[in-house]
C-alpha positions as semicolon CSV with decimal commas, in nm:
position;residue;x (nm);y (nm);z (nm)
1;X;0,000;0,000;0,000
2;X;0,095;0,348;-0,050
3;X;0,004;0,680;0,160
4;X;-0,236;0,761;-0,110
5;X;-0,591;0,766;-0,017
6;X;-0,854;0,813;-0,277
7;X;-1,233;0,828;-0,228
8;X;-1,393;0,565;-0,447
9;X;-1,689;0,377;-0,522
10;X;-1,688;-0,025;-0,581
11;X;-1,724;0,042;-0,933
12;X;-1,458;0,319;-0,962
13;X;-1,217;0,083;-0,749
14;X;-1,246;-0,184;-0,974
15;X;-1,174;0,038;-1,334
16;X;-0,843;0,145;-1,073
17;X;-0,752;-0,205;-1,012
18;X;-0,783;-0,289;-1,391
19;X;-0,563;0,024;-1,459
20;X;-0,301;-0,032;-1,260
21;X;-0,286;-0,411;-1,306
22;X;-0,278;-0,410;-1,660
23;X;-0,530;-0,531;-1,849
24;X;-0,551;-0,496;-2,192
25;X;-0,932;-0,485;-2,283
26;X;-1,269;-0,399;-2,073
27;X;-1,592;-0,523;-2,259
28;X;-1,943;-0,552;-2,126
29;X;-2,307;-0,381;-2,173
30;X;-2,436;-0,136;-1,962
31;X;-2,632;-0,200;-1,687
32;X;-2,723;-0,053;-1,375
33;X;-2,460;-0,106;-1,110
34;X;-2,231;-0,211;-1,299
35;X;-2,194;0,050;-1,599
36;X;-1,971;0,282;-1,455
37;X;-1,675;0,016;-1,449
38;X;-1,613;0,035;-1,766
39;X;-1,692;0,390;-1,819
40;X;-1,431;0,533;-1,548
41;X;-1,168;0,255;-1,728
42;X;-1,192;0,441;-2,055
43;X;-1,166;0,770;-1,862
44;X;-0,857;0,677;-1,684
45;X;-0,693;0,565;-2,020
46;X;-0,782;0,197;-2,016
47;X;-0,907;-0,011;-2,356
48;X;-1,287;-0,008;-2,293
49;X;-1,586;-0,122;-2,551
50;X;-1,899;-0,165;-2,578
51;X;-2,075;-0,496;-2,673
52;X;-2,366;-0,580;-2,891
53;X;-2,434;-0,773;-2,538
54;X;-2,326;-0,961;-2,252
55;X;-2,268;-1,287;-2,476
56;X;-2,040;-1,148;-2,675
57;X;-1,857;-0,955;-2,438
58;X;-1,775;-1,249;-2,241
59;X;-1,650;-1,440;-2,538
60;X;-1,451;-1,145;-2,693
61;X;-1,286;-1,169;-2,322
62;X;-1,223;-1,547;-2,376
63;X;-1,073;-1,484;-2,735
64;X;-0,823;-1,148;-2,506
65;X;-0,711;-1,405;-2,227
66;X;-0,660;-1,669;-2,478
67;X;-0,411;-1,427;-2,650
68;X;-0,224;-1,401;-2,300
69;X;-0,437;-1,080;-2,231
70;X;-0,545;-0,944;-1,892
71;X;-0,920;-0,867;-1,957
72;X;-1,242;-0,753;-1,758
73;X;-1,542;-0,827;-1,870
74;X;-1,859;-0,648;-1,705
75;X;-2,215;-0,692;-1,648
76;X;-2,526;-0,658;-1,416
77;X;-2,651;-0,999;-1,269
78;X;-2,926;-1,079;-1,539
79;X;-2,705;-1,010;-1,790
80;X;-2,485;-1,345;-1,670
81;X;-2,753;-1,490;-1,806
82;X;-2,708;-1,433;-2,150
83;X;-2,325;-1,428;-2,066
84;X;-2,441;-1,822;-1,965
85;X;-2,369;-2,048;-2,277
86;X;-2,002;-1,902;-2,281
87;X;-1,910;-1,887;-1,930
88;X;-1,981;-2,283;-1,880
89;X;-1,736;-2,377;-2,142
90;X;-1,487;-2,124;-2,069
91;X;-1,432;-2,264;-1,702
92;X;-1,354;-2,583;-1,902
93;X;-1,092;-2,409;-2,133
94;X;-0,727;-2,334;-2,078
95;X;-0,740;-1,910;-2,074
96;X;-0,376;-1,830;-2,028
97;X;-0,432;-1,437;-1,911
98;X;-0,626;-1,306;-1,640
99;X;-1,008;-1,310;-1,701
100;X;-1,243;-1,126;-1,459
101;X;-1,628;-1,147;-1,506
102;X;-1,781;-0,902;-1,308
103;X;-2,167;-0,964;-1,182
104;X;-2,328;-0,689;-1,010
105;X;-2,577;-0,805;-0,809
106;X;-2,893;-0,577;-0,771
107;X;-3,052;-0,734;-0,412
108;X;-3,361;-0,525;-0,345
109;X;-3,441;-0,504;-0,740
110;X;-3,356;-0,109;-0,761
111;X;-3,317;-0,141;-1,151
112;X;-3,403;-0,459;-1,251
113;X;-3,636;-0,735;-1,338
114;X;-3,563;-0,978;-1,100
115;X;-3,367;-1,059;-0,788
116;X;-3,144;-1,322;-0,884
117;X;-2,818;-1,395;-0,699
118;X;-2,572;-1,501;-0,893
119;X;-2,351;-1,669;-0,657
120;X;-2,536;-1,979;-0,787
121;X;-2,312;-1,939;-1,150
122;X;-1,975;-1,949;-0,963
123;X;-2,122;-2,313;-0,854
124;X;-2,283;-2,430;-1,148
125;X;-2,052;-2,304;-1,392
126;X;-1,755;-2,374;-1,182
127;X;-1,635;-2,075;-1,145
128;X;-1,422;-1,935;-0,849
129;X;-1,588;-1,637;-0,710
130;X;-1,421;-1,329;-0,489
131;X;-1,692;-1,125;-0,330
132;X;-1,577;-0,782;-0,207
133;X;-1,717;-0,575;0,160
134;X;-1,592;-0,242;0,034
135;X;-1,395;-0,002;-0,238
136;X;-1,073;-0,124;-0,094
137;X;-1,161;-0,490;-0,146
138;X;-1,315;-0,444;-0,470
139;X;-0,962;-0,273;-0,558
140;X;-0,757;-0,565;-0,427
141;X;-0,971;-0,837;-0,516
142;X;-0,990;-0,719;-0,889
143;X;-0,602;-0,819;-0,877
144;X;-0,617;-1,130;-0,661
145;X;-0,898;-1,225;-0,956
146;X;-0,658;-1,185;-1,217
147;X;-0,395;-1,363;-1,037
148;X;-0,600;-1,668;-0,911
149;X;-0,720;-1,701;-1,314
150;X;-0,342;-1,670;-1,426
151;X;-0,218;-1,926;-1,239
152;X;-0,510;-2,211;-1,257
153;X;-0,588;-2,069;-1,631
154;X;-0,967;-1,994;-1,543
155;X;-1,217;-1,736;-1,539
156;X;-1,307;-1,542;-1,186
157;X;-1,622;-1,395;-1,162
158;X;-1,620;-1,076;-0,916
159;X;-1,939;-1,021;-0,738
160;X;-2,006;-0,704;-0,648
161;X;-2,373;-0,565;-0,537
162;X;-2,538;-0,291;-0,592
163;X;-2,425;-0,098;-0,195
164;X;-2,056;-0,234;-0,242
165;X;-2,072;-0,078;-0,633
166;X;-2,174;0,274;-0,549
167;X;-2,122;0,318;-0,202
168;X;-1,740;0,556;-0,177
169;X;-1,565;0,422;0,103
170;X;-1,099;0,487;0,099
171;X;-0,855;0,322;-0,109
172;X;-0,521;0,293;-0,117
173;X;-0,398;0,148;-0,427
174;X;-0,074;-0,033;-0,454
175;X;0,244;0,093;-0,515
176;X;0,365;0,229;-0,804
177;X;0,636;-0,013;-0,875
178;X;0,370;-0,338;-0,858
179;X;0,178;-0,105;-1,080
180;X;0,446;-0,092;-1,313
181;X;0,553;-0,443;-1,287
182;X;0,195;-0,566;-1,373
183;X;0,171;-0,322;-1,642
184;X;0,552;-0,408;-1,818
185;X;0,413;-0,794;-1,819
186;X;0,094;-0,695;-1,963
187;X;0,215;-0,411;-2,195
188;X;0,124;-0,460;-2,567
189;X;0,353;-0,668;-2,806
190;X;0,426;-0,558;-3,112
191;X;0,250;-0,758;-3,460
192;X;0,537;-0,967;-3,491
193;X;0,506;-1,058;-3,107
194;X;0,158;-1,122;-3,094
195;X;0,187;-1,380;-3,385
196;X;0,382;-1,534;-3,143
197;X;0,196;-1,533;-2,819
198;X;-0,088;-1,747;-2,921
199;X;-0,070;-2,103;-2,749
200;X;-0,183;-2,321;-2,988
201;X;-0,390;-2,612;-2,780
202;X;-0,600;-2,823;-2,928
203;X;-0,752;-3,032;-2,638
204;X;-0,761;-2,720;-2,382
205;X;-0,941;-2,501;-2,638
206;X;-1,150;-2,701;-2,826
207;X;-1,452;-2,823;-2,634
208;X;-1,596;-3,131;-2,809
209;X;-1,741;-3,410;-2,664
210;X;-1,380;-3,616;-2,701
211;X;-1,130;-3,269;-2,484
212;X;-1,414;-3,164;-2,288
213;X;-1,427;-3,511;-2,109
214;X;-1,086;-3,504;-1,980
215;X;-1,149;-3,102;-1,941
216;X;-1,418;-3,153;-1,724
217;X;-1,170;-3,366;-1,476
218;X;-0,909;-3,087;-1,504
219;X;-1,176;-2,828;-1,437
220;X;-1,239;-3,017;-1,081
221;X;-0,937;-3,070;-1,017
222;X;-0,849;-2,680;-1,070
223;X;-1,129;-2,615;-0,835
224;X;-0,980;-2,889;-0,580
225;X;-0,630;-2,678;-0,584
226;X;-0,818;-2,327;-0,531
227;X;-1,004;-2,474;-0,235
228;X;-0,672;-2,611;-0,051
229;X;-0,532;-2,199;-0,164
230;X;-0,829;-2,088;-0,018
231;X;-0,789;-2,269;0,290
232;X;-0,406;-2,152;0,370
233;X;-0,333;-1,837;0,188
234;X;-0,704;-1,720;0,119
235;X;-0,828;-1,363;0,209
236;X;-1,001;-1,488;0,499
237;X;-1,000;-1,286;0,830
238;X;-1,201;-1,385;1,198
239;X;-1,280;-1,067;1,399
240;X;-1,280;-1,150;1,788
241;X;-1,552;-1,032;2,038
242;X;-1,476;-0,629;2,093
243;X;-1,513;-0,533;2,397
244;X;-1,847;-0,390;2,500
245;X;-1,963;-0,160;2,785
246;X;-2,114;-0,303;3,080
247;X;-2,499;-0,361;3,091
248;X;-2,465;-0,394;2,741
249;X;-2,576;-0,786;2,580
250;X;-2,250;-0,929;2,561
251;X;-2,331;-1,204;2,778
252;X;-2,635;-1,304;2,555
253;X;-2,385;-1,305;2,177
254;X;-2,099;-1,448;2,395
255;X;-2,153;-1,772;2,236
256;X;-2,254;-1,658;1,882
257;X;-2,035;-1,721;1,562
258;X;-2,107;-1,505;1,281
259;X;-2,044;-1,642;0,914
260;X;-2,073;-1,312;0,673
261;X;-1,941;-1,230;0,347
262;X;-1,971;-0,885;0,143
263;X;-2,154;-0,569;0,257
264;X;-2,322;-0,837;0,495
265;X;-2,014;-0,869;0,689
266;X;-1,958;-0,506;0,769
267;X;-2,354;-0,509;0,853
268;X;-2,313;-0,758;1,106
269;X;-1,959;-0,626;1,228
270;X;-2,196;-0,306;1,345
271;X;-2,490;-0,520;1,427
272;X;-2,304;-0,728;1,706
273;X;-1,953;-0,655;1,773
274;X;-1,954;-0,883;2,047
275;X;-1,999;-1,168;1,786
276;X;-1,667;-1,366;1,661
277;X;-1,679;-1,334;1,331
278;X;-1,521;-1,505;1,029
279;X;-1,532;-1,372;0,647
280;X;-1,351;-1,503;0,364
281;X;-1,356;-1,317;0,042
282;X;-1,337;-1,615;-0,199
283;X;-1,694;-1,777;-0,135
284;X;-1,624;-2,036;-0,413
285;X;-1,488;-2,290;-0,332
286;X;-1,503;-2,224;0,026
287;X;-1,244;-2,299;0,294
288;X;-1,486;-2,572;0,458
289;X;-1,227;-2,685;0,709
290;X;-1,127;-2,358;0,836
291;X;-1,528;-2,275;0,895
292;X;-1,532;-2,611;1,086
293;X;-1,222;-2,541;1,305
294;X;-1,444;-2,231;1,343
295;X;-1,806;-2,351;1,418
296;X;-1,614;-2,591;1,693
297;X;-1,552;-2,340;1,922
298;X;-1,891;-2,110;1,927
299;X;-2,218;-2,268;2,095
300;X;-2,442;-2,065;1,776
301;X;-2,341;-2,045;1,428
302;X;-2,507;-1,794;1,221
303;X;-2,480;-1,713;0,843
304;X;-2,534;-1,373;0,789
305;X;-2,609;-1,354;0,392
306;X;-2,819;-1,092;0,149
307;X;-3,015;-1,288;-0,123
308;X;-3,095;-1,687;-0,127
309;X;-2,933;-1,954;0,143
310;X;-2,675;-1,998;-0,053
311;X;-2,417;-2,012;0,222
312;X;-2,605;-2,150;0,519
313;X;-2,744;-2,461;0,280
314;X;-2,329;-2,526;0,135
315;X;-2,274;-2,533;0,487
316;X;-2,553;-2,737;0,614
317;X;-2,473;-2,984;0,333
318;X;-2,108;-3,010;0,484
319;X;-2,290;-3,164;0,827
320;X;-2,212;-2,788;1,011
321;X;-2,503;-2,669;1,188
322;X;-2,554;-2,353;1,042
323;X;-2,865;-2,107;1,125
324;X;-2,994;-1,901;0,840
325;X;-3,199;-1,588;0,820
326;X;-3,614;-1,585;0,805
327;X;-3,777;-1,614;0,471
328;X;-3,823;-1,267;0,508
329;X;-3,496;-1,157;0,503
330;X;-3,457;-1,296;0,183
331;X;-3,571;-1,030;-0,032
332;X;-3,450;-0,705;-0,059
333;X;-3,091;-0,534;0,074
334;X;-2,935;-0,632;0,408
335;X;-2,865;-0,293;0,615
336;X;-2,773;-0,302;1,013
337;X;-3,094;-0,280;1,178
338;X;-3,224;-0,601;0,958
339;X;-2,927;-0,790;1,077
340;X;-3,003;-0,726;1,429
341;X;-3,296;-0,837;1,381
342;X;-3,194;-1,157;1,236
343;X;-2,967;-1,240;1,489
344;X;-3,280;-1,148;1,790
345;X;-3,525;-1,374;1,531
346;X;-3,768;-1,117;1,533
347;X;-4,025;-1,180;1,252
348;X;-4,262;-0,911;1,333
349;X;-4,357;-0,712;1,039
350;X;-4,115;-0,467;0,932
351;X;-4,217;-0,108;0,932
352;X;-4,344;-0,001;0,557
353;X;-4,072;0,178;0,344
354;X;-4,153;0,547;0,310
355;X;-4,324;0,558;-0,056
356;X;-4,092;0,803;-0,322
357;X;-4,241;0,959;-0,615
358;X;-4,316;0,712;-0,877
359;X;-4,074;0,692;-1,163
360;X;-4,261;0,807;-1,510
361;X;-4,175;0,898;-1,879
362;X;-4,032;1,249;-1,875
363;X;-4,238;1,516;-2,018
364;X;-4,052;1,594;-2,318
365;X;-3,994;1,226;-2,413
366;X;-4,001;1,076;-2,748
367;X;-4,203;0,745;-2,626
368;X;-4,535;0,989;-2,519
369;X;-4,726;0,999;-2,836
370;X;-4,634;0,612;-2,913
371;X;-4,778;0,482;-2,589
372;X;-5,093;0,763;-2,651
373;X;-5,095;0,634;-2,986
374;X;-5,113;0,241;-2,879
375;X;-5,359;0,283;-2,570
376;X;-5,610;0,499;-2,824
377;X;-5,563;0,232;-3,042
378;X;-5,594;-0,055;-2,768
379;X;-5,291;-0,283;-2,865
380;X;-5,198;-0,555;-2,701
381;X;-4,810;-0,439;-2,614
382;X;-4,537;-0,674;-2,595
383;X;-4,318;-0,499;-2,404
384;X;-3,935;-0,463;-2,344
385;X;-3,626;-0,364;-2,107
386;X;-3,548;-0,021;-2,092
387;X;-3,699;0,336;-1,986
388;X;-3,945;0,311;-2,222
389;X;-4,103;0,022;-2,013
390;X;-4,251;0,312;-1,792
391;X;-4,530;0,327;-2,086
392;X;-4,713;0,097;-1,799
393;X;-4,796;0,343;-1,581
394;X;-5,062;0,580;-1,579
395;X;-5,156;0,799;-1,794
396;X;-5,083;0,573;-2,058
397;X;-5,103;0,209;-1,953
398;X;-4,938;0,133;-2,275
399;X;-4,747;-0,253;-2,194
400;X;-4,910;-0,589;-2,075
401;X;-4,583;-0,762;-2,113
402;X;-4,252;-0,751;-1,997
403;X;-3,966;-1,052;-1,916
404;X;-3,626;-0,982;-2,052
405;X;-3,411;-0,826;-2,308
406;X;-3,527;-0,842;-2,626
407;X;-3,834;-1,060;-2,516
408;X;-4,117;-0,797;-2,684
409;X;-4,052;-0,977;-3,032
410;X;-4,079;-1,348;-2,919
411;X;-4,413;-1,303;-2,663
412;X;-4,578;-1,086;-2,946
413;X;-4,529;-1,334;-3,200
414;X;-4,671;-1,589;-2,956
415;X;-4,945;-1,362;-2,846
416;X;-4,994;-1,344;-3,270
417;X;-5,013;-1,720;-3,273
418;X;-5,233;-1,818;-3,009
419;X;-5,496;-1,579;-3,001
420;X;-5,804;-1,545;-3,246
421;X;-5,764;-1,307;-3,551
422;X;-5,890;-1,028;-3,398
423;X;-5,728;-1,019;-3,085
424;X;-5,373;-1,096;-3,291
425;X;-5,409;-0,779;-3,469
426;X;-5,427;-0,596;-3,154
427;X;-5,010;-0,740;-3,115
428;X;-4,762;-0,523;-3,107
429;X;-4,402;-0,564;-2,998
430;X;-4,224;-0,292;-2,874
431;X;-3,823;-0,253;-2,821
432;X;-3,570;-0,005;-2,801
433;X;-3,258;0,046;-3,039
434;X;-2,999;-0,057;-2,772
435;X;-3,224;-0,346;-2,647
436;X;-3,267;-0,433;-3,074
437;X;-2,928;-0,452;-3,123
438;X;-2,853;-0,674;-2,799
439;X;-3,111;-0,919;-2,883
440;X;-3,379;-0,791;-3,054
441;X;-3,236;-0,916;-3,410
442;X;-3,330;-1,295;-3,387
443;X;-3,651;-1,226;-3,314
444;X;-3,649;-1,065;-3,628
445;X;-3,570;-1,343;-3,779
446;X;-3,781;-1,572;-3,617
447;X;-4,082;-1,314;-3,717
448;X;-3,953;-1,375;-4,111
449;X;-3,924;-1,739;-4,076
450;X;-4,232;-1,835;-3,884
451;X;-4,474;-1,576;-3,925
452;X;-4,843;-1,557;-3,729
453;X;-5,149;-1,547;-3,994
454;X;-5,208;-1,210;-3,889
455;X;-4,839;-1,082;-3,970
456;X;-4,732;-0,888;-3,676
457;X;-4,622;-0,545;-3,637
458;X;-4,266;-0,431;-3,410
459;X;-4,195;-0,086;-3,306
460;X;-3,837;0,019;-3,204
461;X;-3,851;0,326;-3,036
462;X;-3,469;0,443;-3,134
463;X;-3,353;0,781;-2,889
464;X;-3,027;0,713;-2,996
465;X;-2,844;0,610;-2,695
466;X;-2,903;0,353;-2,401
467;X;-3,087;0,574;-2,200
468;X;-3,197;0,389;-1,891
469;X;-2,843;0,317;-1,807
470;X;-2,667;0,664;-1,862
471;X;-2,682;0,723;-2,197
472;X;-2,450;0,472;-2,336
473;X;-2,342;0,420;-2,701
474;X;-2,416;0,089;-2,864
475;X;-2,420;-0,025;-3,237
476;X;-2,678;0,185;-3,325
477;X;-2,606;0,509;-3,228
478;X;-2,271;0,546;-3,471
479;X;-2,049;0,648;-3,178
480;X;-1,821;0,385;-2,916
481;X;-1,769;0,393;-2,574
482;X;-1,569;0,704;-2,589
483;X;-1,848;0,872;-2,805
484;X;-1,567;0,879;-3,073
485;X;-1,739;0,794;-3,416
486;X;-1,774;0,438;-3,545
487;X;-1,992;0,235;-3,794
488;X;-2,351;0,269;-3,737
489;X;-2,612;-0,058;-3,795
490;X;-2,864;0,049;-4,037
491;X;-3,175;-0,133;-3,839
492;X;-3,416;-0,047;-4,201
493;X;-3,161;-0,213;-4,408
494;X;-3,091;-0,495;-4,211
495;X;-3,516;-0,552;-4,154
496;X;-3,511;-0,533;-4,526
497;X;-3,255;-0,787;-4,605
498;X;-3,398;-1,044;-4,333
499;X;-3,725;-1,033;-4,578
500;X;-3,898;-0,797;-4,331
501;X;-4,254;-0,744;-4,575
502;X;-4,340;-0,326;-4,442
503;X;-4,031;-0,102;-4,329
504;X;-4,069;0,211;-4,261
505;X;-3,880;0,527;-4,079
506;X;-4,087;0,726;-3,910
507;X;-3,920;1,088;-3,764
508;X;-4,038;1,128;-3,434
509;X;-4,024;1,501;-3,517
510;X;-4,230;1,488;-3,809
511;X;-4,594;1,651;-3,722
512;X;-4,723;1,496;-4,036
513;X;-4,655;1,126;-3,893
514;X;-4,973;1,100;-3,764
515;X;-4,888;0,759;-3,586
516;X;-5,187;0,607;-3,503
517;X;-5,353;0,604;-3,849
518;X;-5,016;0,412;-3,943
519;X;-5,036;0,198;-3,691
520;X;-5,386;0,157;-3,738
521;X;-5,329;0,047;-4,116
522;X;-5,059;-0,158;-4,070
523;X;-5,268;-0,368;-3,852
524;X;-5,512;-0,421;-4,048
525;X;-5,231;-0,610;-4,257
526;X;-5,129;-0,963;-4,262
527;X;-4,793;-0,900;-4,302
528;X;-4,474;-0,844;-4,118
529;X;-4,408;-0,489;-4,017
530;X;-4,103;-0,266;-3,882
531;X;-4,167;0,055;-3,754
532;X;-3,863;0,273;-3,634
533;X;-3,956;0,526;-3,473
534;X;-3,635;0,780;-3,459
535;X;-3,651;1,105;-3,186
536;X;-3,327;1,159;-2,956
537;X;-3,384;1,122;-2,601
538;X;-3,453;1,470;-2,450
539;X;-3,180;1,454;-2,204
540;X;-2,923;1,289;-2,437
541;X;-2,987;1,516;-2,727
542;X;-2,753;1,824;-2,632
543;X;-2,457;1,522;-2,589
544;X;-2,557;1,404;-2,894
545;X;-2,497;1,734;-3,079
546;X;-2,163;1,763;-2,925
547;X;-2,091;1,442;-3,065
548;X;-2,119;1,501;-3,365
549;X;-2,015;1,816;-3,469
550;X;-1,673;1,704;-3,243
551;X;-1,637;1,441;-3,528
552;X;-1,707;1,659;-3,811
553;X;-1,435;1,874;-3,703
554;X;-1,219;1,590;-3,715
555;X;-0,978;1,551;-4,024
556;X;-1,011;1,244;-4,107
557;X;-1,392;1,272;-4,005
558;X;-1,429;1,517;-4,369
């Protein structure tokens, strides 16, 4: 450590980490808490992009770290999903540089769709997994990720959550000179070099059925190795009782054992400091013997853990008597006073949030006059991910449906199938351009190749940007991470050469549009349909200008 002390959020310390430990490449998608990794990596000079989404982030990471690359690859917790098919083979594969997935967790649903805790990929997938309790550990565990991965040759996923990602709490980076050793080993080679630095190998790389036997072994064994680590060297620490003022209820936690790991631990640190306590960073595979030497010598054992049982059920499992939390305790963020009331086993009801001001379209928005347009008109929506989704509340209760990214297309053209003529014209699918691009394109195709009687009709509402997330680039917005210019997907074109039957461009800005008689005729059609409907998001716009006439000032922009 250095004397330097810097104020940083989870996400910011992890972008630091990557910086100073050299990786060559950040990819991901957006998505709230974990966009600003990448974001503050591109700011602080890293090599950060953009990804259609999370699938092919993940395996242009594999293709980096099978170059020798350090690389970070970044992404909330649903988008591990589509992340999925990669990350299962890649734990099989040799990857010969540092690969970190991060998975930001979003417990209490504050942007998402779902609560899902992904701790149950590290175990499926077999993945090892390093769970941070602050900036500092998300700083240092960013680099023990890329070491653990360099020397077993397999991905780490990170797992941060959404407190640990935007809470600021200090960080003192390493020195300089580890800096610039990581960095020298790491730095660049030149096209001659990197010719060279390809391992060619065949039965590590290649996963059919006849290398991905014998990989599957290796993989175990890998995981074997990383548990014994884990066990001796592992960032594990146990706090001891503190010492705590008379009258207070020491005697009543003097036999209670507290097993916590991330923000949980620091919860439960404040919750009863007259608890021992013991958290290990690397919750998979976990240091099973050193919990047992542990659980011998309390009288309680509790597992203090946000999210599903994970934990207390591995445990259980392992014949230690562990105590969980309450079903209730289960959903929603962990915070001090919960804890304490875990550990007393209160299940009264807990007092009612306070109520904030519902979110809603804002008033200058694009999406208005489509959602008026499609609740005058009495669609059936098929909706999608993204800000737009907000066309479900009041005053235009505009979507019936919503399930994942790029979902609107597929549940339409079900809707289309199932339901009598009538009621099929009333489909329409709904999707943004960022959510399009990501995976909004095979449902395109799927609408070409099997389409409903009744044709269907899709909408994408393109603001130019990823606006629920920050206003990210993507694909279709002709601009990268860095806003710098790059190729733009023409979304007509492609609908057109997919065999699309009705495209059309519609200018949000145009008063002659007159929307819902086109909507209105088009679904009177029995054919396929593509409306874009182009406007710049209100709040993005002014960015957007800059943009652009930035790169028209550019030479080589002429």
């Amino acid at each position: 450590m250095t004397d330097e002390r810097l104020l940083l959020s989870g996400d910011d310390a992890v972008a630091l980490a990557a910086l100073h430990a050299g990786v060559r490449l950040g990819s991901g998608y957006p998505g709230t808490p974990s966009t600003e990794i990448l974001e503050t990596f591109d700011r602080l000079g890293g090599h950060a992009q953009w990804a259609p989404n999370e699938k092919v982030a993940l395996e242009v990471g594999i293709g980096s770290a099978f170059a020798g690359a350090r690389t970070l690859v970044t992404m909330k917790h649903v988008g591990l999903n589509v992340a999925a098919d990669a990350l299962f083979t890649a734990t099989y594969t040799d990857v010969d540089g540092g690969l970190v997935i991060v998975s930001a967790d979003d417990p209490g649903m504050a942007s998402s769709q779902n609560e899902q805790d992904n701790r149950h990929y590290a175990r499926a997938a077999g993945a090892p997994m390093l769970e941070p309790v602050d900036s500092q550990q998300a700083y240092e565990f960013t680099w023990l990720a890329l070491e653990i991965g360099e020397r077993w040759k397999i991905p780490v996923i990170l797992r941060l959550t959404t407190r640990i990602c935007h809470a600021k709490t200090v960080v003192r980076p390493r020195p300089p000179e580890q800096r610039h050793a990581a960095c020298a080993t790491a730095a660049q080679p030149d096209d001659e070099q990197a010719a060279r630095r390809f391992r060619r190998d065949i039965p590590a790389r290649v996963m059919i059925p006849a290398f991905a036997k014998p990989a599957h072994h290796r993989l175990r064994q890998k995981l074997a190795e990383i548990a014994a680590w884990n066990e001796a060297e592992g960032p594990i620490r146990e706090y001891p009782p503190e010492a705590i003022a008379q009258g207070s209820d020491r005697a009543d936690r003097a036999g209670l054992g507290i097993i916590a790991t991330g923000v949980a631990a620091l919860h439960a640190r404040e919750a009863a400091p007259a608890a021992r306590q013991l958290t290990f960073g690397l919750t998979y595979p976990l240091p099973l013997e050193r919990i047992r030497a542990f659980a011998a010598e309390i009288e309680r054992l509790l597992v203090i853990e946000e999210g599903d049982p994970v934990l207390v059920d591995e445990l259980n499992a392992a014949d230690l008597s562990a105590e969980g939390k309450p079903m209730r305790y289960r959903f929603g963020e962990l915070d001090v006073a919960r804890v304490r009331r875990i550990i007393a086993g209160d299940e009264r009801p807990e007092p009612e949030p306070v109520k904030g001001k519902p979110p809603q379209l804002c008033q200058g928005c694009s999406h208005r006059g489509v959602f008026e347009a499609l609740r005058d008109l009495d669609c059936i929506v098929a909706g999608d991910i993204g800000c737009y989704t907000l066309g479900v509340l009041p005053p235009f209760s505009a979507m019936d449906t919503c399930v994942c990214m790029g979902a609107s297309i597929g549940v339409g053209l079900g809707l289309r199938h199932a339901l009598p003529a009538a009621e099929a014209r009333r489909v329409v699918s709904v999707i943004g351009d960022s959510t399009f691009v990501h995976s909004g394109l095979t449902g395109l195709a799927e609408m070409v190749y099997n389409p409903p009687p009744t044709g269907h009709l899709v909408l994408i509402l393109d603001n130019q940007t990823t606006a629920m997330t920050g206003q990210q680039e993507h694909p279709g917005t002709g601009r990268a991470l860095d806003h710098s210019p790059a190729h733009r997907l023409d979304f007509a074109g492609i609908a057109q050469a997919m065999g699309v039957q009705a495209v059309e461009l519609i200018e949000g800005s145009d008063e002659t549009a007159r929307l819902d008689e086109r909507l209105a005729a088009q679904l009177a059609r029995d054919e396929t349909a593509l409306f874009i409907v182009r406007q710049p998001c209100v709040l993005a716009a002014p960015k957007i200008r800059r943009y652009e006439k930035a790169a028209a000032e550019e030479p080589d922009c002429q």
